[in-house]
N, C-alpha and C positions, 0 to 999 in steps of 0.2 A: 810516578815511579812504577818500573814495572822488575818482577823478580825474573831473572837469567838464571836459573841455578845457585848457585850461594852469594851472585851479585846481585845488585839493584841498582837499575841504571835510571836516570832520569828519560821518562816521554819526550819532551823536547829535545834534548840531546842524540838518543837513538833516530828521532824521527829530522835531525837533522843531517847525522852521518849517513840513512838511507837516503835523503834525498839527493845529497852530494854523488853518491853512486847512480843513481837514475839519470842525476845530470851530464856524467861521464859518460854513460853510455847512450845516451841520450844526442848528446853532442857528436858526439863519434857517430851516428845514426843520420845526420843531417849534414856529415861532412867535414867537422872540424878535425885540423891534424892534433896531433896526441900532444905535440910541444905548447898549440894552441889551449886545449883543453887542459894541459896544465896551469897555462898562465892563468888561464881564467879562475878555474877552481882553486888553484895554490894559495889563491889572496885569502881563503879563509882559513885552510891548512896554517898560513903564517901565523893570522890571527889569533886563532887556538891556542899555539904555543908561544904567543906572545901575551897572551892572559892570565893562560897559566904556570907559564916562567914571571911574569913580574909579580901575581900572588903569591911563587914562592921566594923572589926577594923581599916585599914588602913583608910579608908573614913573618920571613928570619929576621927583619929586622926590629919587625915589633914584638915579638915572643923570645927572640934571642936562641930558638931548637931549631934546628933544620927537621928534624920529625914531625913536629907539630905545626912548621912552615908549611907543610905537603898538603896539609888539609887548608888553607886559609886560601882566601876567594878575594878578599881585599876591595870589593866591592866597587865604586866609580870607577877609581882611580886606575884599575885594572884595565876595564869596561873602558874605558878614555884611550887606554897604551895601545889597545889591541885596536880600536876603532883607526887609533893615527896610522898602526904598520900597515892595515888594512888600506887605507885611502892613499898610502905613500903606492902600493903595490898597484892598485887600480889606475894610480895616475901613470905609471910605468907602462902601465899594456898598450897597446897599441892601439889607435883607434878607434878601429873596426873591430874590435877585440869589447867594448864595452859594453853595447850593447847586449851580448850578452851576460856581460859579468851582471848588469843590472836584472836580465831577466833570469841569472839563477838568485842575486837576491831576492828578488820578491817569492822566486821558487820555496827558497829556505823558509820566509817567514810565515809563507803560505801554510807551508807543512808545522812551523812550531806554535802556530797559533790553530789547525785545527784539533793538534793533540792536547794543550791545553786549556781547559773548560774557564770561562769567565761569563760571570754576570753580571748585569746593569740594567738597569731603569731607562727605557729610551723614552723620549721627549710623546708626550702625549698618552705614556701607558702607566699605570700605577706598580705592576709587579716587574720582577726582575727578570728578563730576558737572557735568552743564552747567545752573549754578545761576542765571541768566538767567531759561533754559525756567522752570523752577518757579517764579522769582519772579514774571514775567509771568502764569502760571495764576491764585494768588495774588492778582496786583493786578484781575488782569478780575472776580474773584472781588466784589474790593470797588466794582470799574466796577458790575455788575450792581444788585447791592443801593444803593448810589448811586443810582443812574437812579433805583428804584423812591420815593424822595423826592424828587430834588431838582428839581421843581417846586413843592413845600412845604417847605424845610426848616424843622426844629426844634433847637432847641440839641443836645437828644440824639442825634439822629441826626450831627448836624457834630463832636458831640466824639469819640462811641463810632467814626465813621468815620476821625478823627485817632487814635483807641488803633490799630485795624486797623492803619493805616499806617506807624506806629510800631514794630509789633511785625511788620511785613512786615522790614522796613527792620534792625531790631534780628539779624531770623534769616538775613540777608546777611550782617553783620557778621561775627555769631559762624560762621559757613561759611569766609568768606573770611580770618577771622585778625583783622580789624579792629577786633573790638569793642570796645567805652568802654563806663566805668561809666558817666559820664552819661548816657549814650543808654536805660539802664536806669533812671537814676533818672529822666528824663524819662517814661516808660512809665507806671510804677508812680505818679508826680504824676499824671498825664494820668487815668488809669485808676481813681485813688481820687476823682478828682473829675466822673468819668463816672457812678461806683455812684452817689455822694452824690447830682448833680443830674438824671440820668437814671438811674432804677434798673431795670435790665432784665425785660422780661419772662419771664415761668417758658417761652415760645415760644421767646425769643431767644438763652436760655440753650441750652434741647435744643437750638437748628440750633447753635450752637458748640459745644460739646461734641462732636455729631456729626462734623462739620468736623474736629477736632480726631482723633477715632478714627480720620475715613476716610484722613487724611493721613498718623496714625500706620502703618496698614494697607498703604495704596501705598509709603510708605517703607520697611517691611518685608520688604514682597514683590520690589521693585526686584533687578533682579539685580546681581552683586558688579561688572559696568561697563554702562554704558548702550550701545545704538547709536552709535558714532564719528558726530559731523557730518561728519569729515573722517578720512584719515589720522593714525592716532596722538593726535589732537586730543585725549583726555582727559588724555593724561601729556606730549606733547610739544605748543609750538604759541607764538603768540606774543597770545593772551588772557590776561587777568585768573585768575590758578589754575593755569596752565601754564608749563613750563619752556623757557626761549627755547633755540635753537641755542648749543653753545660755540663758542668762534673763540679765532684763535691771529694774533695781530698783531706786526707790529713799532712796536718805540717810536720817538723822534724820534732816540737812540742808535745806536740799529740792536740793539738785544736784542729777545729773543721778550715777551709777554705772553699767557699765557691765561687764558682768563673762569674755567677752575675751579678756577684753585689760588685762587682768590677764595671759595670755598667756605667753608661758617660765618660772613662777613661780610653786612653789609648793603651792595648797592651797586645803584649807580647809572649805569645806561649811558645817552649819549646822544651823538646822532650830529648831525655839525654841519660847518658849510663854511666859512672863510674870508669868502667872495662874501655869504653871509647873513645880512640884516641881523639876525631874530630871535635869530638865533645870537649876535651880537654884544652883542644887547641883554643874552642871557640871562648870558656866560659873567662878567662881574663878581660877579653874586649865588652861581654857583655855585661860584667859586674861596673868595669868603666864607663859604659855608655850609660849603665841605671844610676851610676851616684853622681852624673853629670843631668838625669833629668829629673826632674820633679813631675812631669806632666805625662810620662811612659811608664808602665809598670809589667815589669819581665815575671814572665809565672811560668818556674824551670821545673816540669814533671818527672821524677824520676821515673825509669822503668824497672822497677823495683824487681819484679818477678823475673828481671834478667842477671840479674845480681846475685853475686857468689853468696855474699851477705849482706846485708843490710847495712851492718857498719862500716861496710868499705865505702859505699855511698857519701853515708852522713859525718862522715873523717874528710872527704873527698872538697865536698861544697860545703864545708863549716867554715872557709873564709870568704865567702860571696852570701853568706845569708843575710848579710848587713844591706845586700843591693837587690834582693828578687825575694817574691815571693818563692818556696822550696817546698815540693809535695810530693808524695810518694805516693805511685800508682802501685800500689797493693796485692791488686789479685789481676791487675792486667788489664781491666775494664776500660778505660781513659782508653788505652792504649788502642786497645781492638775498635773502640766508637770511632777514633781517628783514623785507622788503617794505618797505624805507623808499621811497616816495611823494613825503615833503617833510621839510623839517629846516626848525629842530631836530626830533627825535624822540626821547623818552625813555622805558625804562624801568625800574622799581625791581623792585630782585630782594630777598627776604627771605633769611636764611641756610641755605637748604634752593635757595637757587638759583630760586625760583617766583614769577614776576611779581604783584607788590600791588601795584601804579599805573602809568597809563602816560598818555603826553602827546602830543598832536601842538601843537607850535608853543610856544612861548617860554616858558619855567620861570622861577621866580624864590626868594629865600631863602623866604618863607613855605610856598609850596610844595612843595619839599624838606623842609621840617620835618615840615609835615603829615603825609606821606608817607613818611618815614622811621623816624618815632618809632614 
C-alpha cells in the first residue's frame, strides 16, 4: 500500500496500471498500430471491469446494499469471471496479435510480483528467502525468450511459454506452503501436450537442462541467509513468509488477549473502524465464515484511536463478538507495528504464526476460504 495524497492505492495494482502504460508505448515504439495495441491491451482493461462489476453483483446480492456492494471483492469467483472474459478476449485477437498479448502478460506479473515482497524457505537453505527477487529473475527469464518470437508466434512457442509459466508459478507455491495438486496436474496436462504438438529441439532441451543445473548450482552455493532488505526482514516483518509483531490487547470485557497464545492455530487478523464503510461491508461475511469454522480464529482489532468514541465501536461489533476474538487498539500501538495505512486491513497467519495472505480493503466469505484452507 502506498499513500497518494488522501488515497492509498494498493503496489500491485499501481504497479500494474504503470506497466500497462509502458506496454502501450512501448508497443507503439516497435510498430504496432493503435487499433492493434488496443486489442491487445483491452483484454485486461475488460478484465478489470469484469471483476469488479461481478463483485459488485455478487456483493449486492449477498449483503442486499448497493453501498456496501462497492467495497466487496467476492473473492474466486470474481477472479474465475474476469479470467473467462479475459481468455474469451485473447481467443478473439488475431493471431499474430498473441504473442504479444502473452508477452505483456508475463510483463504484468513481472511487475506485481517485484512490488510484492514474499518469503520462503527454498530447498536446501534453513532461513526464509526473498522469494519475489527469484521469481522475478525467472519470469524476465521467460520475458526474454518471449520477445525473441513474439512478432511470429507459433503454437509451440505460446504452449511451451504457458508450461514455463506454470512451473514458475507451481515453485512459488510449493515455497510458500500453498501448493495444490491441481496446479500440478495442470503442468504435467500442459506439458504432455507441449511434447505431443511441439516436440522440442535436442537445442531447446540443452539450454533447459542447463538452466536447470545453473539454478540448482546458485541455490546451492546461496549462503544459509541472504542480505536483509531490511532490519530482521527474513524472520521478522509484515510480508508474505514472515512473522508479524505480537501484541497484547484488551477485549470489549476488559481481559488481556495475546496473538501467541493463538499459536498452532490458523488465524486471522484484521483491523477495522466503526466510521468504515469497507469494514462494514466485510464484517457479516466474516462473523459467517468464524461460526462455520472451528479450526480458524478471526482477531478483529479495532482502531480505536480513530474512533469518534469508543461506544460507537463497541454498539458496532456487539453482534459478531459471538464469532471473533474483538480488541481494541488503544493508543494506536498494534496499529503503527503493522503499518496500517487504511482499513480494513488483513492478515492470515498459518500455525507457525507466518503470514500466507494478506489484503488491503474488503474481505469477504470466499476469500477466507481460499485462504485459510
Amino acid at each position: 500500500m502506498i499513500a497518494i495524497g488522501p488515497l492509498n492505492v494498493r503496489l500491485d495494482l499501481l504497479a500494474m496500471m504503470a506497466s500497462l502504460l509502458i506496454l502501450y508505448i512501448g508497443l507503439k515504439k516497435i510498430g504496432l498500430a493503435e487499433k492493434e495495441r488496443d486489442a491487445v491491451l483491452g483484454t485486461w482493461f475488460a478484465g478489470f471491469l469484469a471483476w469488479k462489476g461481478s463483485a459488485i453483483v455478487l456483493g449486492l446480492a449477498s449483503t442486499g446494499s448497493l453501498a456496501l456492494s462497492l467495497y466487496a471483492t467476492r473473492g474466486t469467483w470474481s477472479l474465475l469471471i474476469a479470467a473467462g472474459v479475459i481468455a474469451f478476449f485473447v481467443f478473439r485477437l488475431d493471431a499474430h496479435l498473441r504473442g504479444y498479448w502473452l508477452f505483456s502478460a508475463l510483463s504484468l506479473w513481472f511487475a506485481t510480483t517485484v512490488v510484492v515482497p514474499k518469503y520462503g524457505t527454498l530447498p536446501l537453505l534453513s532461513s526464509p528467502q526473498p522469494l519475489h527477487i527469484y521469481m522475478a529473475v525467472l519470469i524476465s527469464l521467460l520475458l526474454v525468450v518471449t520477445w525473441r518470437w513474439m512478432r511470429t508466434p507459433t503454437l509451440g512457442a505460446l504452449i511451451w511459454t504457458g508450461v514455463g509459466t506454470i512451473a514458475i508459478w507451481l515453485i512459488g507455491t510449493y515455497v510458500t506452503g500453498t501448493f495444490e495438486w491441481w496446479g500440478l496436474i495442470l503442468f504435467v496436462g500442459l506439458f504432455a501436450i507441449a511434447v505431443y504438438m511441439a516436440r522440442p529441439s535436442k537445442k531447446a532441451v540443452q539450454y533447459g537442462l542447463a538452466l536447470l543445473v545453473l539454478l540448482a548450482v546458485i541455490n546451492a552455493s546461496l549462503p544459509d541467509e541472504t542480505p536483509r532488505l531490511e532490519a530482521d526482514s527474513s524472520q521478522t516483518g509484515l510480508n508474505i513468509g514472515q512473522m508479524p509483531p505480537n501484541f497484547e490487547l484488551k477485549r470489549t470485557d476488559g481481559t488481556t488477549f495475546n496473538l501467541e497464545e493463538l499459536r498452532g492455530q490458523r488465524v486471522v487478523v484484521n483491523f477495522w473502524a466503526s466510521w468504515c464503510p469497507p469494514c462494514r461491508a466485510e464484517m457479516p461475511d466474516m462473523a459467517k465464515f468464524a461460526r462455520e469454522q472451528d479450526d480458524v480464529t478471526i482477531v478483529a482489532v479495532n482502531a480505536t484511536t480513530s474512533e469518534r468514541d469508543v461506544a460507537d465501536a463497541e454498539s458496532f461489533v456487539a453482534p459478531y463478538e459471538d464469532a471473533f476474538e474483538v480488541v481494541y487498539d488503544e493508543n494506536g500501538i498494534v496499529g503503527d507495528a503493522y503499518r496500517i495505512q487504511a482499513m480494513p486491513t488483513t492478515y492470515v497467519l498459518d500455525e507457525d504464526g507466518v503470514i500466507v495472505a494478506k489484503q488491503f480493503g474488503a474481505i469477504d466469505h470466499a476469500w477466507l476460504k481460499t485462504h485459510t484452507d
